[in-house]
N, CA, C and O atoms as a GROMACS GRO file, in nm:
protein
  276
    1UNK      N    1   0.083  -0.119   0.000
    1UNK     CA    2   0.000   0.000   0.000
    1UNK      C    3   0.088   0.125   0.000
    1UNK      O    4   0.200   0.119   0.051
    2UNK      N    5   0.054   0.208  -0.041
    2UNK     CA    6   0.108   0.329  -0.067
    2UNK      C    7   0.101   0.471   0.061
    2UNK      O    8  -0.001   0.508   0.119
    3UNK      N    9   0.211   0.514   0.074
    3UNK     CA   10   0.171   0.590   0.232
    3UNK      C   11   0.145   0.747   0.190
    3UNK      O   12   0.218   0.825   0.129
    4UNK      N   13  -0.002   0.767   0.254
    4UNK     CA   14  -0.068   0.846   0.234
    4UNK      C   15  -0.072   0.986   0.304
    4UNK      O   16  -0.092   1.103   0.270
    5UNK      N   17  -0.031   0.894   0.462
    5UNK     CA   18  -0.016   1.030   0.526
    5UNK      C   19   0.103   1.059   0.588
    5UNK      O   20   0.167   0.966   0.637
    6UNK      N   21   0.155   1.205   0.596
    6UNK     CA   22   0.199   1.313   0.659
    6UNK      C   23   0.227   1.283   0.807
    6UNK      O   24   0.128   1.238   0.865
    7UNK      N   25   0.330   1.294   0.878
    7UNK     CA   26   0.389   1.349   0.957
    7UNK      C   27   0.317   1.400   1.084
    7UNK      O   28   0.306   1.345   1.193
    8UNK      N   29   0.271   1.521   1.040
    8UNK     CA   30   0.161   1.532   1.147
    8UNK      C   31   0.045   1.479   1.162
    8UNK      O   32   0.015   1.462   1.280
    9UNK      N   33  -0.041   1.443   1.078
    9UNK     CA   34  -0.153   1.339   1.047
    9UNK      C   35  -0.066   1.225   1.151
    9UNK      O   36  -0.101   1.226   1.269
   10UNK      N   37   0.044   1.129   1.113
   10UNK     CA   38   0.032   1.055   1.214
   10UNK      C   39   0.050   1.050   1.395
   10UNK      O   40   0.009   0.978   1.486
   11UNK      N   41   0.134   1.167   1.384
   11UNK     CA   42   0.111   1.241   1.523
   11UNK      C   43  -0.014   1.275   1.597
   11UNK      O   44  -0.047   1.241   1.711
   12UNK      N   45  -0.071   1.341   1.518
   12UNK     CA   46  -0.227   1.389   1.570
   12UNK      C   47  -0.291   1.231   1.613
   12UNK      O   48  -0.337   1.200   1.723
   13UNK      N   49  -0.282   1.162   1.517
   13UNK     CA   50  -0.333   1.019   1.574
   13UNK      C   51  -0.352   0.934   1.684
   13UNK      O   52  -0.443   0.882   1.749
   14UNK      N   53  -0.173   0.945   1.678
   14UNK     CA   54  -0.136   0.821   1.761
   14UNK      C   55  -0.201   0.972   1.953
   14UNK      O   56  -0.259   0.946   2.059
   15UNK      N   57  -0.157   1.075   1.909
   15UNK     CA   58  -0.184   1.146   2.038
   15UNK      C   59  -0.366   1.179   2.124
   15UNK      O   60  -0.410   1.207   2.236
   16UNK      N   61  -0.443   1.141   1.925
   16UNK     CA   62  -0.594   1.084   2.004
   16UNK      C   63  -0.562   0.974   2.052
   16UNK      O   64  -0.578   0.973   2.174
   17UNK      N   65  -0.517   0.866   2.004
   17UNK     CA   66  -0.560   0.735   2.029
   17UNK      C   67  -0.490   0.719   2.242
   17UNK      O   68  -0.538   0.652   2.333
   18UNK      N   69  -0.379   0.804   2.242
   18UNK     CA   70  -0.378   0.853   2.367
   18UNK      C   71  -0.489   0.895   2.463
   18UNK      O   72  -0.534   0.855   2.571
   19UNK      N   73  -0.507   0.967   2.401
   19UNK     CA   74  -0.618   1.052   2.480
   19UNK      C   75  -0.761   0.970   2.515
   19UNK      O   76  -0.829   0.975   2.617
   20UNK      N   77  -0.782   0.887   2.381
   20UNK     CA   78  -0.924   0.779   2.409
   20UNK      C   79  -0.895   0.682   2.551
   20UNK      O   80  -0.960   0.654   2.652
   21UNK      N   81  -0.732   0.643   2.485
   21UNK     CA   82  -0.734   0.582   2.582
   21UNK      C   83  -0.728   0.598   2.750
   21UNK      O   84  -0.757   0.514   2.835
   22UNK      N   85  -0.674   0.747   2.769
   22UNK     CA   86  -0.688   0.767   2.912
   22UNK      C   87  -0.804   0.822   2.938
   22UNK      O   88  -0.830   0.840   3.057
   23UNK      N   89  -0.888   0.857   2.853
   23UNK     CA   90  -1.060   0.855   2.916
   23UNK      C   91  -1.109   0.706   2.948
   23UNK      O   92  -1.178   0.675   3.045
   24UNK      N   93  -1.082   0.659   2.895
   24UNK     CA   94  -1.151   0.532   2.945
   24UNK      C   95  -1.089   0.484   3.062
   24UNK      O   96  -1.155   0.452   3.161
   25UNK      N   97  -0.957   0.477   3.056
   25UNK     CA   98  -0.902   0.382   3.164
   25UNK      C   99  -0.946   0.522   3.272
   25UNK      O  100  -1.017   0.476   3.362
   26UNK      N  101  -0.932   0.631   3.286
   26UNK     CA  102  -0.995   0.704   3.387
   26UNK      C  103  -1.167   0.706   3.408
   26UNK      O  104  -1.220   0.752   3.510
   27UNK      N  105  -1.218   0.666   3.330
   27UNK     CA  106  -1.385   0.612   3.339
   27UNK      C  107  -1.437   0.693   3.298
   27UNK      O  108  -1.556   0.663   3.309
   28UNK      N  109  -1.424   0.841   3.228
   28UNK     CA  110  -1.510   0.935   3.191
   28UNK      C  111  -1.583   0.897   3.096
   28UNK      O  112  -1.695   0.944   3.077
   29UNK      N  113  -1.529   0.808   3.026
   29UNK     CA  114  -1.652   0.755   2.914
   29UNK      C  115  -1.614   0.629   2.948
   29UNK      O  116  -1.500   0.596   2.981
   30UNK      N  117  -1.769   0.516   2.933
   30UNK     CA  118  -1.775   0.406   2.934
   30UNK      C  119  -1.858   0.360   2.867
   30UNK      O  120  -1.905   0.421   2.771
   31UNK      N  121  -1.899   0.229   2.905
   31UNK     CA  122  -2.021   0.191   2.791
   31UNK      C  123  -1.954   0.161   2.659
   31UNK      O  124  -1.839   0.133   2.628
   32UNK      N  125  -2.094   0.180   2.575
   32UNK     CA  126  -2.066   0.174   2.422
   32UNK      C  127  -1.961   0.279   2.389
   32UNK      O  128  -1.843   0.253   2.366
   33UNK      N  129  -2.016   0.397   2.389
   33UNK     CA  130  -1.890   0.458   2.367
   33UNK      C  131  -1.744   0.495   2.394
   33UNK      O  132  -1.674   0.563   2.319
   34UNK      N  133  -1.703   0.435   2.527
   34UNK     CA  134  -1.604   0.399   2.530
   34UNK      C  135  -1.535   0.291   2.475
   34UNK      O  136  -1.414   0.307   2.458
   35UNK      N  137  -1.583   0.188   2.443
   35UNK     CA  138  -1.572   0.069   2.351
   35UNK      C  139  -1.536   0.150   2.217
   35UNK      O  140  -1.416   0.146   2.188
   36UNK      N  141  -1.623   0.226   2.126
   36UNK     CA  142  -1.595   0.259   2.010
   36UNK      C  143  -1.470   0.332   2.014
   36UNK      O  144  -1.376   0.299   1.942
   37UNK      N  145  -1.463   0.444   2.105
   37UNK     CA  146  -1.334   0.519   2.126
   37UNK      C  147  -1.243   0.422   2.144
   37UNK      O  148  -1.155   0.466   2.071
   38UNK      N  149  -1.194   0.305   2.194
   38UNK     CA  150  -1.076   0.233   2.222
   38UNK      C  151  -1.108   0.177   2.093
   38UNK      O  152  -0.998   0.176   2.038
   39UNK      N  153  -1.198   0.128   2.006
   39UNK     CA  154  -1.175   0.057   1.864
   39UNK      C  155  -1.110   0.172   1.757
   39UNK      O  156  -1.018   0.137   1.684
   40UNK      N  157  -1.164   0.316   1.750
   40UNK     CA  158  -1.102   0.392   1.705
   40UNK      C  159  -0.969   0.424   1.735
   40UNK      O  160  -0.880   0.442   1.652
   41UNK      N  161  -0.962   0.429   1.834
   41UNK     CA  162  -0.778   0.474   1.892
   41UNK      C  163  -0.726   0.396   1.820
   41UNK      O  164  -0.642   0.430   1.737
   42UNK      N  165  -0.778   0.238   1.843
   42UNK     CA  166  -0.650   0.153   1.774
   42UNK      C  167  -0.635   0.133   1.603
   42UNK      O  168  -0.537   0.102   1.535
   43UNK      N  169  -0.743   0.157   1.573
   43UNK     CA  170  -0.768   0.178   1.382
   43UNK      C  171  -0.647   0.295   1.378
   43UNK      O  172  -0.553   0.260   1.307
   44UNK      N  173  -0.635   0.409   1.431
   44UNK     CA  174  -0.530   0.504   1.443
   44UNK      C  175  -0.410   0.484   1.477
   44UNK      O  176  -0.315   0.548   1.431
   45UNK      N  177  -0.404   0.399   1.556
   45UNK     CA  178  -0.216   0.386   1.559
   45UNK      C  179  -0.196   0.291   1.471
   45UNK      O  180  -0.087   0.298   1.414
   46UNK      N  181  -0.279   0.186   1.435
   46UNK     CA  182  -0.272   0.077   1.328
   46UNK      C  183  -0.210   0.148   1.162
   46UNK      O  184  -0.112   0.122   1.093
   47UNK      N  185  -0.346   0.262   1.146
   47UNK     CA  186  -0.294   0.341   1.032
   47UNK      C  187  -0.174   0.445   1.012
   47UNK      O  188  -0.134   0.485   0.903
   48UNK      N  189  -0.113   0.489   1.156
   48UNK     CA  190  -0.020   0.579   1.218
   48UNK      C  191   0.099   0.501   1.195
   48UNK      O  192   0.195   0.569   1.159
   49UNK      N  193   0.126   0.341   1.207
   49UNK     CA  194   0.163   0.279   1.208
   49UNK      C  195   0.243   0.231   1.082
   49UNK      O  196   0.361   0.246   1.053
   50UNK      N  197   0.158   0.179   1.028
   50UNK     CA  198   0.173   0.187   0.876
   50UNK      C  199   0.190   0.301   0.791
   50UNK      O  200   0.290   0.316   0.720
   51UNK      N  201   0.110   0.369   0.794
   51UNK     CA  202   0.120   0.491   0.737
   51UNK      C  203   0.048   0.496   0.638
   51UNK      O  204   0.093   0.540   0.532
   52UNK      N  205  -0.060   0.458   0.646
   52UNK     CA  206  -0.154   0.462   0.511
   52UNK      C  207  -0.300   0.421   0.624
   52UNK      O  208  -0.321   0.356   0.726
   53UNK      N  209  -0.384   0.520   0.513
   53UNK     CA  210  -0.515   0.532   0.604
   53UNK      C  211  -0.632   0.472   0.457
   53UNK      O  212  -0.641   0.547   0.360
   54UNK      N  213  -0.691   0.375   0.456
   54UNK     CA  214  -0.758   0.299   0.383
   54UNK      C  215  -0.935   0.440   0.273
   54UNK      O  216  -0.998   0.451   0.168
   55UNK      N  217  -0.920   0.505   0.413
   55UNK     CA  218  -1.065   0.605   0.365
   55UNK      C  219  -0.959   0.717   0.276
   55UNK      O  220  -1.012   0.762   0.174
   56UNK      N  221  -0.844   0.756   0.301
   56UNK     CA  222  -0.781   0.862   0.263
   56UNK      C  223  -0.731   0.791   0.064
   56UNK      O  224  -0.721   0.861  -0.037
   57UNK      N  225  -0.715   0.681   0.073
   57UNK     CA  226  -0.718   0.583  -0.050
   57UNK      C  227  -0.821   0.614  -0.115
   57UNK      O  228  -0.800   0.655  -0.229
   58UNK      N  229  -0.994   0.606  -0.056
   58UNK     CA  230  -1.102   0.571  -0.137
   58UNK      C  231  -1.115   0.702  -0.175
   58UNK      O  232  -1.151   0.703  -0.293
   59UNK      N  233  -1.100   0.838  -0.125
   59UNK     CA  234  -1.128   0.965  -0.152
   59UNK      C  235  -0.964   0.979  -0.231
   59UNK      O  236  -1.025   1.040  -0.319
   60UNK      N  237  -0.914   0.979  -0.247
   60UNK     CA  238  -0.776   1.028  -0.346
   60UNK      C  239  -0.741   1.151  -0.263
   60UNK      O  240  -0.730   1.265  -0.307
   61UNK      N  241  -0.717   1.095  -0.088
   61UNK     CA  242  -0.637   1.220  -0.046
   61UNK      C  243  -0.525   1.207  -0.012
   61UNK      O  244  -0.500   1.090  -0.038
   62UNK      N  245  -0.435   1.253   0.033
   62UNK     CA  246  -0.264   1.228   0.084
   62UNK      C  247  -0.250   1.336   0.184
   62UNK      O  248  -0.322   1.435   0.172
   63UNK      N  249  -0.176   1.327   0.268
   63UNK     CA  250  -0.129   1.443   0.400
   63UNK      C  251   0.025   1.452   0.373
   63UNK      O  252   0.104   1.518   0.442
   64UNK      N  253   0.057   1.378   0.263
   64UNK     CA  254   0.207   1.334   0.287
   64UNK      C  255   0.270   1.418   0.178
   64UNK      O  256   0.220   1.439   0.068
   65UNK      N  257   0.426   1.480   0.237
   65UNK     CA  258   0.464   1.596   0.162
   65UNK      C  259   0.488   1.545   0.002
   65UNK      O  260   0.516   1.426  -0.013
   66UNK      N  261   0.477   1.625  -0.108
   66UNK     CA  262   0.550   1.556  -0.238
   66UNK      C  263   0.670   1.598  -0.232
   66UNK      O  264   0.719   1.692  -0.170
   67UNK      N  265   0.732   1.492  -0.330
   67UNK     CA  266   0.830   1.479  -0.321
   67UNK      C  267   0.903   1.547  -0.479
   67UNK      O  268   0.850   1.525  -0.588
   68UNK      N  269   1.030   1.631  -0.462
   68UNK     CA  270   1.076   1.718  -0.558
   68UNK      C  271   1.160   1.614  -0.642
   68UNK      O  272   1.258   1.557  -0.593
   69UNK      N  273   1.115   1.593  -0.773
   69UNK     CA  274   1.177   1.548  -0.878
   69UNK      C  275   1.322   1.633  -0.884
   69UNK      O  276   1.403   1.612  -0.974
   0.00000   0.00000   0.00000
C-alpha cells in the first residue's frame, strides 16, 4: 500500500488514540462509547503505524509531503 499520510496526520493520531485511551481507563466515558473510542484509537495507531489510512485511499487524499523530482 502506498503511504498516504503526513507526519503530522500521524502524530495527531497516535496522540488521540492517547487521549481515548486515558478517558476510558480514567472512566469518563464508558459503555458503548467507550468501547468505540478504544476501537477507534487503535484503527489510528494501526494506520499511524503503517502509514496509510484505507478512507484517505477511497477519496484520493494524501497528507504526505511531495516529493521534488
Amino acid at each position: 500500500m502506498k503511504k498516504n499520510m503526513g507526519t503530522v496526520d500521524r502524530v495527531l493520531r497516535i496522540v488521540l488514540a492517547l487521549v481515548f485511551a486515558g478517558l476510558y481507563a480514567t472512566g469518563m466515558v464508558q459503555g458503548t462509547v467507550g468501547i468505540v473510542l478504544l476501537v477507534l484509537g487503535g484503527v489510528f495507531v494501526l494506520t499511524s503505524l503503517l502509514g496509510t489510512c484505507p478512507i484517505y485511499s477511497v477519496l484520493g487524499l494524501s497528507t504526505c509531503p511531495t516529493k521534488k523530482a
